[in-house]
Each structure stands twice: as structure tokens, then as C-alpha cells.
N, C-alpha and C positions, 0 to 999 in steps of 0.2 A: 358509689353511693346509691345510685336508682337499684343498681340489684339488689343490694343492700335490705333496702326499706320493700323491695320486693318478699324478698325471701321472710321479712318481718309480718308482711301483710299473709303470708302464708301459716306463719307460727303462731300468728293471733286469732286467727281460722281454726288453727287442730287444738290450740287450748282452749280456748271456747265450745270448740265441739265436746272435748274432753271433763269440761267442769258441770256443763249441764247436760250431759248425756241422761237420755229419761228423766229429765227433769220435767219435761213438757211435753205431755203426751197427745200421738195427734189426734184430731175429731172426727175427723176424715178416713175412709180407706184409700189408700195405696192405688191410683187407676193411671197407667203406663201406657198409650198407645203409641205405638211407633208405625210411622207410616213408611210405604215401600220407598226406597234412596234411590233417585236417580243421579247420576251425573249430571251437575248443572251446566247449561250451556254459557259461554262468554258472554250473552245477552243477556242472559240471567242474573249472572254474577252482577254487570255492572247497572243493572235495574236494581237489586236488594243493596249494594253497596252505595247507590245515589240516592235514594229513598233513605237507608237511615243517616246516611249523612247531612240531608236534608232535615230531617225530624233535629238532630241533634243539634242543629245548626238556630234553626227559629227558636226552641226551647232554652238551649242556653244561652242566646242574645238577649232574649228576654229576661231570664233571671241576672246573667250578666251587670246588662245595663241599669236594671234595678239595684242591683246592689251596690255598685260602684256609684251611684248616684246616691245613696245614700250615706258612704262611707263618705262623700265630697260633703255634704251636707252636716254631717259631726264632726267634721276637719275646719269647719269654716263659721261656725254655730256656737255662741252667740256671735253675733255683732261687735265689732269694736276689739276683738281679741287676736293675737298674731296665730295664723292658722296652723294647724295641727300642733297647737302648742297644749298645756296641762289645763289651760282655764278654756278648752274647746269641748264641747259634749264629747268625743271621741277621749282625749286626755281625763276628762273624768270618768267614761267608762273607762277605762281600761286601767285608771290611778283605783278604782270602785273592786276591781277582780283582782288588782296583782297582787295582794294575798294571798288568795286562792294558787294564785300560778308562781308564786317564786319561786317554791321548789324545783320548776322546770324549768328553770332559766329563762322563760319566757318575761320579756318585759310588755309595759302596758302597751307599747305603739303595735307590738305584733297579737297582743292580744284583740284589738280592734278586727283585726285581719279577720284571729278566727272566729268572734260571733258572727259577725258576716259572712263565715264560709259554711254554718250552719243552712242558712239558703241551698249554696249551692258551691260547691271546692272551688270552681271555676274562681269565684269572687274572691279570693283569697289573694290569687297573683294582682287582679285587676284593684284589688283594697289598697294593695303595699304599694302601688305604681300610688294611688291616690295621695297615700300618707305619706311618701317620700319624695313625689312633687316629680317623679321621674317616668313617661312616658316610656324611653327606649330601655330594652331590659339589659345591657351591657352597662347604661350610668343606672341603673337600682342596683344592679348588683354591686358596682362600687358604692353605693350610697349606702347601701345594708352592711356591706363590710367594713362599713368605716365606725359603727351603731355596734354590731351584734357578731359576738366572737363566734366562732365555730361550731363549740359544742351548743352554743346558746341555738344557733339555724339548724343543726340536727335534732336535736330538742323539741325543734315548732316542727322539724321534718315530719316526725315521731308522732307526735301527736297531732296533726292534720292528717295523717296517713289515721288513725287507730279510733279518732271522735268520730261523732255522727255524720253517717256518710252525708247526707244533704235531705231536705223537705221532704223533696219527692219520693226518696226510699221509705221515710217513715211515713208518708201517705200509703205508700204501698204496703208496708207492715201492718198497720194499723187494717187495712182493707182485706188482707189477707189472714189473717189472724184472728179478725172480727174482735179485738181483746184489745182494750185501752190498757190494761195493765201490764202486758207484754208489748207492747209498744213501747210505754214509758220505763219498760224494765229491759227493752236493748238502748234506750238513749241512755239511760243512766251507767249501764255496763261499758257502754263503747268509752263514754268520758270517764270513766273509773279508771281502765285497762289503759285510756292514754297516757291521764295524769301519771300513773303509776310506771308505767315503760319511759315516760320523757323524766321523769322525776330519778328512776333508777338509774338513768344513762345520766343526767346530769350531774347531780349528786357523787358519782364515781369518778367522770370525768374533775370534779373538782377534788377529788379524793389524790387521784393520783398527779395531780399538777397541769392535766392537760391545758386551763387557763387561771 
């Protein structure tokens, strides 16, 4: 299944290069420098290796935490209601989109998942632990299988793999690009090309009986 959505996350690359080839011309010249390659030493290696795993480490606890904190906070919001149930701000997002997402099998509870993983993918695993009240990932996983058939988790696989990769990239877009409308014209493509590939696999998988 991981090489799977691998090899997917490759085909969604050559067809996108392939639909807007010279669509979007650049403003910039072309400036390549390549500096002389040394063989790095073991000290080296394990200096750049502990350095970004250190960046990566403070950056995504922080968006992490924020988000999972907030998906606890729509599970349990308003007052007075059984949590993560349909009368919780999370069950009315997600009751608010599933229109939008039925054709990908996606129901509301996992829908929740992925507005929150718009932050940041990380949020996504650390959302579903939230909404399903399961801390260890061996009882989510039985807790999800008990909710959401097969084709329905390759489906969300599909399209968490294919939507907006997270914040920080489209900050980075936005900053490189200098162009708000090519910004919001890779958010819009990325959710187009999910909806459309989870929608496609769903839709067949119910075609030929798989649930």
C-alpha cells in the first residue's frame, strides 16, 4: 500500500507537469551554481543529520500540538453534548462538507482529520487518535476498522496523499512565486486532482463490489 500511493504521488507529479507545461512562464533566468563536491566526513554527516532533525522536530511539535489541540476542542465544544458526537462543532463540520466529499467515501469524522491536516499532514494521524479517543495506534487501528471499510481508508489514503501539501508549503509558494493567484491556483488544483483520484477509486471500487 505505501509503494502503492508512492508511485501515485509520482504520477500526480508527471501529470501535472504534463497539463500545465508552458502554462506559466518563468520571470526569472535560469542561475545553476554548483559548488565543488566534497566527500563528507562522518562528522559532517552526523552534524546536517542532527541539525534537520532538530528543525524538524521543534517545527512540527509546534504545529502538532496546535492542532491536535484544536481538533480536542471541536470533539468536545459545545458543552453539555456527548463528545465527538454530530451535535459537537467537529460533527457539524464535517456533517457541513460531507456533501462535498461523499463521492470519496470519505465520511464526516475523517473529514475533520483533513481540514486540520491543511496545517500540517502530521495533524492528520495525531486528529484521528483525538476523534477516536485512542492514544495507542494498534486500538485506532482497530477502532477505524470497526467505522471505515477499506476502500473508504484508501480513499482518505488518496487524498491526504494528493490535497494541499500543508501551510508551510503554500507560504513558501506564495513567497516564491511572488503571485497570490498561483498560489491559490496550486491549492485549488491539488484538491481538484484528490477529490477526483479518491472519487475515481471509490466509485469503481463500488462498481465492482469490493464493499
Amino acid at each position: 500500500m505505501i509503494f502503492g500511493l508512492y508511485l501515485m504521488s509520482f504520477a500526480a507529479a508527471i501529470l501535472t507537469a504534463l497539463l500545465f507545461q508552458g502554462r506559466f512562464a518563468a520571470q526569472e533566468p535560469l542561475v545553476l551554481e554548483l559548488p565543488p563536491y566534497r566527500l563528507p566526513t562522518p562528522a559532517q554527516i552526523l552534524s546536517r543529520a542532527w541539525a534537520e532533525v532538530r528543525h524538524f522536530w521543534f517545527w512540527a511539535r509546534r504545529f502538532i500540538i496546535i492542532g491536535v489541540v484544536a481538533v480536542w476542542l471541536l470533539n468536545n465544544l459545545p458543552l453539555g453534548v456527548p463528545p465527538a458526537s454530530a451535535q459537537t462543532l467537529s460533527g457539524q463540520l464535517g456533517q457541513l462538507l460531507h456533501p462535498l466529499l461523499a463521492p470519496t467515501g470519505i465520511d464526516p469524522t475523517l473529514t475533520v482529520a483533513l481540514v486540520f491536516g491543511f496545517i500540517a499532514k502530521e495533524i492528520v494521524l495525531g486528529g484521528l487518535a483525538v476523534i477516536y479517543g485512542q492514544a495507542d495506534t494498534t486500538l485506532l487501528g482497530q477502532a477505524m476498522a470497526a467505522q471505515v471499510s477499506w476502500p473508504q481508508a484508501v480513499s482518505f489514503m488518496l487524498f491526504t496523499l494528493l490535497y494541499v501539501p500543508c501551510l508551510s508549503t503554500v507560504a513558501v509558494i506564495r513567497s516564491e512565486s511572488k503571485r497570490l493567484d498561483f498560489t491559490l491556483f496550486t491549492i485549488g488544483w491539488s484538491l481538484v486532482l484528490a477529490w477526483t483520484v479518491s472519487t475515481l477509486f471509490f466509485q469503481f471500487s463500488r462498481l465492482v463490489g469490493w464493499h
